[in-house]
LUMDRENVO-591229 format. One record per residue (C-alpha): residue number from 1; x, z, y; residue in one letter. Coordinates in Angstrom, 2 decimals. Example, Ala and Ser with C-alpha at 12.3 -4.5 7.8 and 13.67 -1.06 7.14 Angstrom:
<pts>
{pt 1,{12.30,7.80,-4.50},A}
{pt 2,{13.67,7.14,-1.06},S}
</pts>
This chain:
<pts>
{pt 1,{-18.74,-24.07,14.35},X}
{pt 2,{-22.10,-22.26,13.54},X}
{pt 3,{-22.41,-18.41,14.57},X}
{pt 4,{-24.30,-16.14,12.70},X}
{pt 5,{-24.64,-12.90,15.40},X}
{pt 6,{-26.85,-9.68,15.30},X}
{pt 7,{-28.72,-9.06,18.35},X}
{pt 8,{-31.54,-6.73,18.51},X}
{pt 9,{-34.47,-8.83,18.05},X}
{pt 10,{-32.89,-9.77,14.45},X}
{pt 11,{-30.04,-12.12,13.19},X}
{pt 12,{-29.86,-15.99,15.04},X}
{pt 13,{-28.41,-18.34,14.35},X}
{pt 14,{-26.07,-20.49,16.87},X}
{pt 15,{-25.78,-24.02,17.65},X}
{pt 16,{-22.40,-25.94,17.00},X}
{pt 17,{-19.93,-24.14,19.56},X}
{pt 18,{-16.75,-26.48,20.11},X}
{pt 19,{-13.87,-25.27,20.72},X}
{pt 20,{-12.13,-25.82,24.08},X}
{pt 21,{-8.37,-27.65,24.05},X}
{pt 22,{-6.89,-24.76,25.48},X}
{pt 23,{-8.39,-22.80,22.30},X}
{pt 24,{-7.80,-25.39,19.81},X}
{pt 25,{-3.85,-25.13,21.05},X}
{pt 26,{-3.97,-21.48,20.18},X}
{pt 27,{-5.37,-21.53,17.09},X}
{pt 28,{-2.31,-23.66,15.59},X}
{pt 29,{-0.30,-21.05,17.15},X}
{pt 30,{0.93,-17.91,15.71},X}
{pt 31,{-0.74,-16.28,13.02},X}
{pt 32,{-1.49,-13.24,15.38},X}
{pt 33,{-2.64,-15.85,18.25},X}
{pt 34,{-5.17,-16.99,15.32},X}
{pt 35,{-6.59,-13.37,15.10},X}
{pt 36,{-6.96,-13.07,18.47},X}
{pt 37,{-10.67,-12.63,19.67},X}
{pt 38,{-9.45,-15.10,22.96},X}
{pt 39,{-9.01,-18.22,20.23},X}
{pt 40,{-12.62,-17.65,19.08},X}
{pt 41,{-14.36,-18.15,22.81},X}
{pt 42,{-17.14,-15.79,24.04},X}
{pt 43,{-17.85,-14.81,20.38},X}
{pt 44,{-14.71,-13.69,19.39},X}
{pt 45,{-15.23,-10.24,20.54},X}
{pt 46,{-18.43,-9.80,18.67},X}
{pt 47,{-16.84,-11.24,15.06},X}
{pt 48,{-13.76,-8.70,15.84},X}
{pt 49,{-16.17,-6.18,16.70},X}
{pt 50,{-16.02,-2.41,13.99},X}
{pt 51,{-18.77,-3.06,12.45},X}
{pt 52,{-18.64,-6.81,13.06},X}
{pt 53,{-22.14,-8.67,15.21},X}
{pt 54,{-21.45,-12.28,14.61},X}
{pt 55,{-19.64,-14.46,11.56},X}
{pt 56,{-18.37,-18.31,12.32},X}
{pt 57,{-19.22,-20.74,9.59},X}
{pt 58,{-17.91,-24.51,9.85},X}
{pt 59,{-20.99,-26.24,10.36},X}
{pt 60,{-20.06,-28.60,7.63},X}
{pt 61,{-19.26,-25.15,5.41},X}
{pt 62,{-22.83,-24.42,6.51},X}
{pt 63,{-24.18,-27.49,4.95},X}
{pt 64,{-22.39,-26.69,1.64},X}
{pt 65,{-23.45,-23.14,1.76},X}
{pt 66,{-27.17,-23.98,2.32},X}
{pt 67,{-27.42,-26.33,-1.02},X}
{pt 68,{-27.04,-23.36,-2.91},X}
{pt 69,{-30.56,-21.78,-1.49},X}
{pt 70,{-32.41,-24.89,-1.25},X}
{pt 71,{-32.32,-24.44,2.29},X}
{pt 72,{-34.53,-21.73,2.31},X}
{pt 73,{-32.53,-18.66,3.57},X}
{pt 74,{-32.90,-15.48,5.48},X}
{pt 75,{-30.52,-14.70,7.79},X}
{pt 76,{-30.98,-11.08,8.14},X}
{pt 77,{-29.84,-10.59,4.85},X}
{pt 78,{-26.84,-13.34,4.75},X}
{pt 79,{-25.73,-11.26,7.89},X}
{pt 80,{-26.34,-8.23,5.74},X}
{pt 81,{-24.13,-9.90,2.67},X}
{pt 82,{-21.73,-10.81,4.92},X}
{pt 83,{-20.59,-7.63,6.72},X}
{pt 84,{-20.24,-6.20,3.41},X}
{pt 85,{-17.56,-8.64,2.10},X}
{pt 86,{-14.26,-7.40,2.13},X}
{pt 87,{-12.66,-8.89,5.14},X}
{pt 88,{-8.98,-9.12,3.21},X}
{pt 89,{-8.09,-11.32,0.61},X}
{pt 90,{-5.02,-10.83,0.72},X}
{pt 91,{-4.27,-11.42,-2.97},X}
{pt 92,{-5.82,-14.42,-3.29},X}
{pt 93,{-4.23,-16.03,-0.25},X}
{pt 94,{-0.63,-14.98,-1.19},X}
{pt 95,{-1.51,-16.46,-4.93},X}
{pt 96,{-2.49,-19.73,-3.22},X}
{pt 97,{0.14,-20.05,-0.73},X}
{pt 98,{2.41,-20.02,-3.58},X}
{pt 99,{0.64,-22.36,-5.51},X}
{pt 100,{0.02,-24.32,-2.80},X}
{pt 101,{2.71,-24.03,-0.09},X}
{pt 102,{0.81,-26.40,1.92},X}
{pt 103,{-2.52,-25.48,1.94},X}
{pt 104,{-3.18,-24.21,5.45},X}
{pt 105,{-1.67,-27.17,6.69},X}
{pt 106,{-2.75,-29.69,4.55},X}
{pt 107,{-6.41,-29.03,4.41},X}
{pt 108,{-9.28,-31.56,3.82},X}
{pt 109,{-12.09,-31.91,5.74},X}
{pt 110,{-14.86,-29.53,3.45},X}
{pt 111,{-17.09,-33.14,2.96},X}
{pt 112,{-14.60,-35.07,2.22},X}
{pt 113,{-14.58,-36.36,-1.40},X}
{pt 114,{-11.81,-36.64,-3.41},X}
{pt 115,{-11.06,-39.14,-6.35},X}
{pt 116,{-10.94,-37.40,-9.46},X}
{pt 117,{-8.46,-38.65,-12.09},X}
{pt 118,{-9.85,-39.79,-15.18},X}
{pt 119,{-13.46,-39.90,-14.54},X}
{pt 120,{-13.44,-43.75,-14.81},X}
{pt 121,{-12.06,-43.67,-18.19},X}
{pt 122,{-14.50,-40.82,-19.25},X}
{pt 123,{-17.38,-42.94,-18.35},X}
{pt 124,{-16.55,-45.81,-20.02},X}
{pt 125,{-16.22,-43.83,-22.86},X}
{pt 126,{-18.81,-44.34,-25.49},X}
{pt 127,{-19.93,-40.39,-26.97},X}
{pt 128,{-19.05,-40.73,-30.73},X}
{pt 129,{-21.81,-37.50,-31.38},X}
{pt 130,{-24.67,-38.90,-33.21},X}
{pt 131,{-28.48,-38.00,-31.89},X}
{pt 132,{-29.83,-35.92,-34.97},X}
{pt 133,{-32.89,-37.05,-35.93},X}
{pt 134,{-35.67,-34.97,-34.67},X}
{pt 135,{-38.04,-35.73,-37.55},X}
{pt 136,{-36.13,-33.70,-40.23},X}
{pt 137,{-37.22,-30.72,-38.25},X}
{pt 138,{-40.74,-31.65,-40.11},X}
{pt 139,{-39.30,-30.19,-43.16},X}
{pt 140,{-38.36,-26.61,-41.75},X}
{pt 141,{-40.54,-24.09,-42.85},X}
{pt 142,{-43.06,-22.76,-39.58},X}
{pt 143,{-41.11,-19.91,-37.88},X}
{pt 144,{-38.03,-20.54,-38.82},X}
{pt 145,{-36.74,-22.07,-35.54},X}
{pt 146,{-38.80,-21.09,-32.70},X}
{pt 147,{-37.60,-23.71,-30.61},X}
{pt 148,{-39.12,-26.72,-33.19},X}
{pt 149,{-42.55,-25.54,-31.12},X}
{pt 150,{-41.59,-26.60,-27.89},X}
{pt 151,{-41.60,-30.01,-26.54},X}
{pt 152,{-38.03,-31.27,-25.88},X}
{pt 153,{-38.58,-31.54,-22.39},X}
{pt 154,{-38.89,-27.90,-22.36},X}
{pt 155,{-35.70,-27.32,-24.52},X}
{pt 156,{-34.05,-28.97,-21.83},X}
{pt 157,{-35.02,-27.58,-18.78},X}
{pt 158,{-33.81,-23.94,-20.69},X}
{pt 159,{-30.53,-25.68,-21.22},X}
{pt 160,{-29.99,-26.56,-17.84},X}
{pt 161,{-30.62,-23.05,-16.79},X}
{pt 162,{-28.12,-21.13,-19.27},X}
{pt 163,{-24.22,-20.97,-18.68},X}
{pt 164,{-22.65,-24.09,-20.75},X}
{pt 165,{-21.14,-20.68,-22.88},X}
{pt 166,{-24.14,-19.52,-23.86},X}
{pt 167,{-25.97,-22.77,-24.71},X}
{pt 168,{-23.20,-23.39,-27.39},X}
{pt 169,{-24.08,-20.33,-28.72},X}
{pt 170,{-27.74,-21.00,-28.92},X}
{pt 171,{-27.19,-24.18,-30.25},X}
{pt 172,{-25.20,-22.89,-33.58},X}
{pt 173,{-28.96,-20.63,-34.37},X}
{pt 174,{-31.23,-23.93,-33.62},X}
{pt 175,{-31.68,-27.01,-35.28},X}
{pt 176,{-34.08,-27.83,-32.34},X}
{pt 177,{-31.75,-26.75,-29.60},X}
{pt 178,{-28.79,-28.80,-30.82},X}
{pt 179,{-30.51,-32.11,-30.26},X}
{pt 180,{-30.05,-31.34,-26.74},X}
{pt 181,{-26.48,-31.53,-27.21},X}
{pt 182,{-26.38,-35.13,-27.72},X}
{pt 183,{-28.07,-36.13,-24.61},X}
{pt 184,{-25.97,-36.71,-21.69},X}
{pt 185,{-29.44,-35.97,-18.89},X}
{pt 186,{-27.94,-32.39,-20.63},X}
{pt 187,{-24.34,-32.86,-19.65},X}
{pt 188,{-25.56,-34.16,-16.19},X}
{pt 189,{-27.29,-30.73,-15.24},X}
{pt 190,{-23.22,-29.28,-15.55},X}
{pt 191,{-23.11,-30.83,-12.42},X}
{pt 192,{-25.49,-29.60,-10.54},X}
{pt 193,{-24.62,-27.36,-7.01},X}
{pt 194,{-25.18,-24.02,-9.41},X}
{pt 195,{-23.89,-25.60,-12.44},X}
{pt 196,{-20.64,-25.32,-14.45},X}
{pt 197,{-18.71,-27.96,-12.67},X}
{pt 198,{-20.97,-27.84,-9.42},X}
{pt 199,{-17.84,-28.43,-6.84},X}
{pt 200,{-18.43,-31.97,-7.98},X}
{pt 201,{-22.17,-32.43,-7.64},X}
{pt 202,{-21.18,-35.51,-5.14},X}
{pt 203,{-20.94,-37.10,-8.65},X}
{pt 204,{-24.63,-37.24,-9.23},X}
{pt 205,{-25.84,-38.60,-5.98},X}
{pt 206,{-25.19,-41.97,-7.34},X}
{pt 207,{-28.77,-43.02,-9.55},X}
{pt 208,{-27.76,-46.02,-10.50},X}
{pt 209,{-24.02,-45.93,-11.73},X}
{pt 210,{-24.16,-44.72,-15.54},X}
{pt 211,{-21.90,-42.06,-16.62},X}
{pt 212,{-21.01,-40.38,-19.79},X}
{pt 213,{-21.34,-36.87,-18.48},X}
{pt 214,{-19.85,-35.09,-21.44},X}
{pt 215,{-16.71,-36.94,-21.50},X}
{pt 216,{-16.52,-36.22,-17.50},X}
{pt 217,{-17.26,-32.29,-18.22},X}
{pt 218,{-14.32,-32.15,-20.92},X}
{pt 219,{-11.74,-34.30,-18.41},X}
{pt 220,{-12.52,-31.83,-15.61},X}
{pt 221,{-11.84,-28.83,-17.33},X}
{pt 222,{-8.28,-28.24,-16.16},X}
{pt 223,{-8.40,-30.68,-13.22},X}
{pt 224,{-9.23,-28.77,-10.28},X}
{pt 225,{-6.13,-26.68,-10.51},X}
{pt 226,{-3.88,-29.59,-10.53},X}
{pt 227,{-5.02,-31.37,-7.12},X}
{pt 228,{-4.58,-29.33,-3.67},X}
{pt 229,{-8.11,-30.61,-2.78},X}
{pt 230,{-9.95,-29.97,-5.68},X}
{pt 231,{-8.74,-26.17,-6.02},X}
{pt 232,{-9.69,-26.04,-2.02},X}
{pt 233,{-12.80,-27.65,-3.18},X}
{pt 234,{-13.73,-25.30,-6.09},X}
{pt 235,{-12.72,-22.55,-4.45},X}
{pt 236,{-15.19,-22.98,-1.37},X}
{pt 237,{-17.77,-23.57,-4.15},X}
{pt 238,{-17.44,-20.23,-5.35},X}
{pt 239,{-17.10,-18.48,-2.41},X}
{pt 240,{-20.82,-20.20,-1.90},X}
{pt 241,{-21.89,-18.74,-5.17},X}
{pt 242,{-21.01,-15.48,-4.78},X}
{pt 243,{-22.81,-15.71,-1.43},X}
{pt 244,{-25.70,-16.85,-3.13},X}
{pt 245,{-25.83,-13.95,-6.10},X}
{pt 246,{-25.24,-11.14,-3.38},X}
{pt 247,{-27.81,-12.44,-1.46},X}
{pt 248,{-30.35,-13.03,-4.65},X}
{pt 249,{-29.46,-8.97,-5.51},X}
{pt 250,{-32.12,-6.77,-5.28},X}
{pt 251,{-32.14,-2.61,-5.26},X}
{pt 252,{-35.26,-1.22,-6.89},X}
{pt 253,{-34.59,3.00,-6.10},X}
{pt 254,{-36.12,4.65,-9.65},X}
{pt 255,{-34.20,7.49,-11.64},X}
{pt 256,{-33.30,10.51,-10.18},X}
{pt 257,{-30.98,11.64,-7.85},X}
{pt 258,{-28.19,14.36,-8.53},X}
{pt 259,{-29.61,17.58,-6.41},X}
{pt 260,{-33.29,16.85,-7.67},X}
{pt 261,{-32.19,17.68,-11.89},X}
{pt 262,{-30.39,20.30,-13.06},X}
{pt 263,{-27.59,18.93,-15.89},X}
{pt 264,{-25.51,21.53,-15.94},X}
{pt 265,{-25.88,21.65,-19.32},X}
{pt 266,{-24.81,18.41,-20.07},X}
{pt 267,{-21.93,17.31,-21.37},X}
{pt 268,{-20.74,14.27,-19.63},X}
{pt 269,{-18.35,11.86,-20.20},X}
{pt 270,{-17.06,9.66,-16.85},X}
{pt 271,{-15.84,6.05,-16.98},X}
{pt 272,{-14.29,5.60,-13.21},X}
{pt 273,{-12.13,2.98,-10.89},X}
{pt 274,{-10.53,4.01,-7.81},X}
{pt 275,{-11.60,1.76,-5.52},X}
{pt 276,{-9.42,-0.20,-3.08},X}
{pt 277,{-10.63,-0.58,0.55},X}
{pt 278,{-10.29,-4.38,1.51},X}
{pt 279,{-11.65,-4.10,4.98},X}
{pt 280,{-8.56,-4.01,6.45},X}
{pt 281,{-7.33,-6.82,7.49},X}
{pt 282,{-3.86,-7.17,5.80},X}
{pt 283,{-2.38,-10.13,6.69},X}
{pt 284,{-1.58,-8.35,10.37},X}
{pt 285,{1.39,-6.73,11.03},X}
{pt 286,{1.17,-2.35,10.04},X}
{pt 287,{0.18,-1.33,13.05},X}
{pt 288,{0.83,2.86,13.89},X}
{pt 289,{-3.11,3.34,14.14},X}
{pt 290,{-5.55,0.88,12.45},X}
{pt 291,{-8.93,1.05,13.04},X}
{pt 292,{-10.91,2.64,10.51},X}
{pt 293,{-12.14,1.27,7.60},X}
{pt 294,{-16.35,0.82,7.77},X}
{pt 295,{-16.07,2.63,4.21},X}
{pt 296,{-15.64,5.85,5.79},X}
{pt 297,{-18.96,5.40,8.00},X}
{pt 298,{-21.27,4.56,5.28},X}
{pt 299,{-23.84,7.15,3.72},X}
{pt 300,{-22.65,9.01,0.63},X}
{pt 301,{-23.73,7.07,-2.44},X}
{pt 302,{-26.16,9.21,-4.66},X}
{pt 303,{-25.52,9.56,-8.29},X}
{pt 304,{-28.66,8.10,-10.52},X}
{pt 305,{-29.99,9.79,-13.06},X}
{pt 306,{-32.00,8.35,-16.29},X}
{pt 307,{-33.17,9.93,-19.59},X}
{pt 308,{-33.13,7.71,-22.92},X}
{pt 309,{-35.81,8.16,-24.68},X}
{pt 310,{-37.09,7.21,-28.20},X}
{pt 311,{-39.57,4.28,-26.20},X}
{pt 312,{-37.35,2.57,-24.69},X}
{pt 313,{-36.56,-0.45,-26.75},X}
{pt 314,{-33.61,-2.56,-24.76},X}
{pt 315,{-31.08,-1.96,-22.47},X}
{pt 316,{-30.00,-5.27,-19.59},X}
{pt 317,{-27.26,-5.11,-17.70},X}
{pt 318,{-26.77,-7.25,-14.56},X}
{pt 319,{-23.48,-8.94,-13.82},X}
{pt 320,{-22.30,-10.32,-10.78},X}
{pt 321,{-19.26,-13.11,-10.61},X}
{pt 322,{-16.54,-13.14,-8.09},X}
{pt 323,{-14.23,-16.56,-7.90},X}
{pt 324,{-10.37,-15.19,-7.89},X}
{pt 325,{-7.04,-17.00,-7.57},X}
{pt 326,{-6.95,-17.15,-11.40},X}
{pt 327,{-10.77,-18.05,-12.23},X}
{pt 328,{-13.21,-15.50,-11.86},X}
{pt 329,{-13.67,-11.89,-12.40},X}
{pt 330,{-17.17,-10.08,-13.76},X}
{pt 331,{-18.69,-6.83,-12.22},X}
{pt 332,{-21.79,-4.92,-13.56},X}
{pt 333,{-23.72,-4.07,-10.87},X}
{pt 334,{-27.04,-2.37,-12.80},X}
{pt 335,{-28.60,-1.17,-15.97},X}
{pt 336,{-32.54,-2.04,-17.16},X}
{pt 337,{-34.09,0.62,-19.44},X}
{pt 338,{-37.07,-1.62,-20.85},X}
{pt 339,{-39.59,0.50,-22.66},X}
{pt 340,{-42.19,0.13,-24.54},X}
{pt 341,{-44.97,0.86,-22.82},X}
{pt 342,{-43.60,-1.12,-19.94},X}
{pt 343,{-42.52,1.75,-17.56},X}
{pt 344,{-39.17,0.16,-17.31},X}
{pt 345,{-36.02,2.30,-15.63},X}
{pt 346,{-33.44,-0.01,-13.28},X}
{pt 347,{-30.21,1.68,-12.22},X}
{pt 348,{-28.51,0.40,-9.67},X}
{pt 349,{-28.97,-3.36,-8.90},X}
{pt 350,{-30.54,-6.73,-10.35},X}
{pt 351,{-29.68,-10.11,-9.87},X}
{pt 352,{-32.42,-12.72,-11.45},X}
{pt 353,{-30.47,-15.11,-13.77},X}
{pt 354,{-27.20,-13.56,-14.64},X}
{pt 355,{-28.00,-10.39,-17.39},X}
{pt 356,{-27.25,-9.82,-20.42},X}
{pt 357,{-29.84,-8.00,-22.79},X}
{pt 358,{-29.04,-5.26,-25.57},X}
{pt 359,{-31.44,-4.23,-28.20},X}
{pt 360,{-31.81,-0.81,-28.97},X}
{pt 361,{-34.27,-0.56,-31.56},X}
{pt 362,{-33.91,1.55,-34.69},X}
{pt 363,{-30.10,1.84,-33.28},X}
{pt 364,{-28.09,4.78,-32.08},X}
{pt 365,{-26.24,4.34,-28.58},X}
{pt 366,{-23.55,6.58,-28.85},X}
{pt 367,{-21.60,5.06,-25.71},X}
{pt 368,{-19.81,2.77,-24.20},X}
{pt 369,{-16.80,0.49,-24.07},X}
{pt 370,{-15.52,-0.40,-20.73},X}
{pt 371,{-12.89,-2.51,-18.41},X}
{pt 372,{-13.01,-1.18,-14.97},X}
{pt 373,{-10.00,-2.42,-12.40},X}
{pt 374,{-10.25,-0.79,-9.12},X}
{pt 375,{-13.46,-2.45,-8.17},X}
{pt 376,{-15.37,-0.58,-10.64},X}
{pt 377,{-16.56,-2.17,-14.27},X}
{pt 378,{-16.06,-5.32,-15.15},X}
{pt 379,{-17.56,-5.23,-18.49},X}
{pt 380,{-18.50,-2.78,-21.00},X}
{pt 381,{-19.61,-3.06,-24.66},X}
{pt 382,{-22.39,-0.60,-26.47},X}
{pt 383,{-20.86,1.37,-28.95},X}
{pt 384,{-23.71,2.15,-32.22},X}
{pt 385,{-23.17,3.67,-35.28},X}
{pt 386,{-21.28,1.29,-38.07},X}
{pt 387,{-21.95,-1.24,-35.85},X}
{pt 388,{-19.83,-3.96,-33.24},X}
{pt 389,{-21.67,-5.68,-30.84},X}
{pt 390,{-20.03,-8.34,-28.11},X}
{pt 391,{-19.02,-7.38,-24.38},X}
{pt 392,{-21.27,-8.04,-21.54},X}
{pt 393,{-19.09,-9.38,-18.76},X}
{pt 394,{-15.46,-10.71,-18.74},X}
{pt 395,{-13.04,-8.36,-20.70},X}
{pt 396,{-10.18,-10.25,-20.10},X}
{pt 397,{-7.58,-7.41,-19.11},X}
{pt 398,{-4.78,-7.73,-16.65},X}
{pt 399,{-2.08,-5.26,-15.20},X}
{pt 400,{-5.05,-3.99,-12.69},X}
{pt 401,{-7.37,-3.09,-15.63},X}
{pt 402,{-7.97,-0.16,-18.02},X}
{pt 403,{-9.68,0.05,-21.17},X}
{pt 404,{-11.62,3.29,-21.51},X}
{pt 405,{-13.78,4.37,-24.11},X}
{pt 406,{-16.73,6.79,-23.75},X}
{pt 407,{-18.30,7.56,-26.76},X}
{pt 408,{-20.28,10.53,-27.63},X}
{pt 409,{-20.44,12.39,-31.37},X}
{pt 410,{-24.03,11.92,-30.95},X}
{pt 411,{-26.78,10.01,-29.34},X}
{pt 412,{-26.60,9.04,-25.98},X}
{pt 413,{-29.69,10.98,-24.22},X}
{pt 414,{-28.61,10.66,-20.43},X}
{pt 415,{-26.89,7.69,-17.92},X}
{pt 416,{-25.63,8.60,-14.53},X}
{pt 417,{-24.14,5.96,-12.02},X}
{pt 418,{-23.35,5.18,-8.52},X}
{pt 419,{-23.46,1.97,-7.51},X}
{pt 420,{-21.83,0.77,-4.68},X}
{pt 421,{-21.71,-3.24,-4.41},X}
{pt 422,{-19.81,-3.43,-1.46},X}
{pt 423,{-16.52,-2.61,-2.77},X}
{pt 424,{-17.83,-3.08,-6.71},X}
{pt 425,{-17.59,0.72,-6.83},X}
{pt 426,{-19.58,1.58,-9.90},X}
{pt 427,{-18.50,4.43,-11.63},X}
{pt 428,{-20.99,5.45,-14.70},X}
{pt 429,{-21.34,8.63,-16.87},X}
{pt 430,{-23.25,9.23,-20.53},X}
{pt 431,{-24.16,12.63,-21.50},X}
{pt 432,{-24.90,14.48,-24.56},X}
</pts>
């Protein structure tokens, strides 16, 4: 296995440390012998360390993991992302034990490639969707599609780039982006690392074999939580992505903190979670004392402050994606206030790639819609006057979710937030 350790000239990164017989005997012990920091060698006491100094990583995990940052990564801050994960999944691993009853025991090896049922079939499938023919675009007046402009090797490369989601939804408002439907180089870019179906990427590496990529994309849709392997398989893949986003997240500091404005005047309106620690490692046994949670030895997280004013134009809120036992869950982690004169506002955090943009122009926020769990939001929709927009983020709602509106008689002239991304503690406030 790889270690990833602090030491005080910055974060290293080890060489492949085997473990010993003696080791390897104790780690298919006991659960508790598992935990032990005597299973792990001379590292084990740093990884089990409050705050932890080092992190093991299966060197073929590493291999994975590095695909999704074009192996270009700094350690520093994967060390950083990764003492701020929650430790416990405790959920998730009592969802998948009894999905899987096997799967501890059972595991693949992480490169080994499974055979997935029905892609044969699928690519010898001919795609019934007729090419529509580019030259009756001639005939649309100038301006009406945008799109018709661009050369179609352009139109591709921003359909590789969006969510499959939101590409069907651009197609229904373009003539000129719905060619790209048809053409399976499209479908192919699905199955790229950070693509839609990217556990499978293995199936591209092959040049030469031809493929009909949509009808693989469509067979796939349910299959990787019918095969043990593949449900390993996507779930290490998303693990990787969420990696990847946290590390990709950036904190600009702008607005104002709490003790520098005086809003006593203001009437506010809260939209909260209670947030769960996870740090704890629950699969132990309760133990009389456990050692504290690293929540309680953080700073206090200031509130931001951030006037709306008449120039500012649109509103883009960044979401972050977590993989879950039952698909994945949405967080927003921070607000952009773009104005017009470019002095743009950012609360909280932004993540390049993965936002969702409101306009505000000639409209009147009066508030918010939101899902929060006990992680903080998951997704939120504007409120206007006489007017329904969609939600940013996954709504979906479960028996750990509430629905809360906050929505103000009149314009929305202040935003207040905390954002805390290592438990997804995001608690937000409008005021009047």
């Amino acid at each position: 296995m790889h270690i990833v350790y602090s030491t005080p000239e910055g974060t290293e990164l080890s060489g492949i440390y085997e473990v010993g017989s003696e080791e390897h005997d104790r780690w298919n012990g006991t659960p508790d012998d598992r935990l032990s920091p005597l299973a792990t060698g001379p590292w084990g006491s740093m990884a089990f360390a409050r705050p932890p100094k080092a992190f093991f990583v299966h060197p073929d995990c590493w291999v994975l993991l590095t695909r999704h940052f074009a192996n270009e990564m700094n350690l520093d801050r994967l060390f950083e992302v990764c003492r701020f994960r929650p430790a416990s999944r405790t959920e998730e691993y009592m969802c998948s034990m009894e999905k899987f009853p096997n799967l501890y025991r059972n595991i693949q090896h992480p490169l080994h490639r499974p055979t997935i049922r029905g892609i044969g079939n699928a690519s010898k499938q001919i795609s019934k969707i007729q090419r529509l023919d580019i030259s009756k675009a001639e005939h649309i007046l100038p301006g009406a599609d945008c799109f018709g402009i661009l050369p179609m090797e352009v139109r591709l490369e921003i359909a590789a780039y969006l969510p499959t989601v939101d590409f069907l939804n651009l197609r229904t408002v373009s003539r000129m982006m719905a060619t790209v439907f048809s053409l399976q180089s499209f479908w192919k870019t699905r199955f790229r690392i950070n693509g839609d179906r990217g556990y499978l990427a293995f199936l591209t590496e092959n040049p030469f074999k031809r493929k009909n990529w949509q009808s693989i994309y469509h067979c796939t849709a349910k299959n990787e939580g019918l095969y043990l392997h593949n449900w390993s398989m996507r779930r290490q893949w998303r693990n990787h992505l969420w990696l990847r986003d946290r590390f990709s997240m950036t904190k600009t500091p702008c607005g104002q903190t709490e003790p520098e404005g005086d809003f006593s005047e203001v009437a506010w309106m809260v939209a909260a979670a209670e947030v769960r620690c996870e740090r704890i490692n629950k699969l132990r046994l309760p133990q009389e004392n456990p050692a504290p949670c690293m929540c309680d030895r953080q700073e206090p997280i200031p509130m931001l402050h951030v006037d709306l004013l008449p120039g500012h134009i649109a509103l883009t809120a960044f979401i972050l994606t977590e993989g879950t036992s039952e698909g994945t869950a949405t967080h927003i982690i921070g607000f952009d206030l773009i104005s017009a004169d470019g002095g743009n506002m950012t609360l909280g955090y932004r993540l390049p790639g993965s936002q969702v943009t409101v306009d505000l122009c000639n409209r009147s926020l009066r508030g918010f819609k939101v899902v929060t769990d006990d992680r903080g939001i998951r997704a939120l929709r504007p409120v206007f006057n006489g007017e329904t927009v969609s939600w940013i983020g996954d709504p979906q709602q479960d028996r750990a979710t509430n629905l809360i509106q906050i929505a103000l008689e009149h314009e929305v002239k202040h935003i207040a937030a905390k954002f805390d991304v290592s438990p997804f503690r995001i608690p937000g406030h409008i005021g009047d």
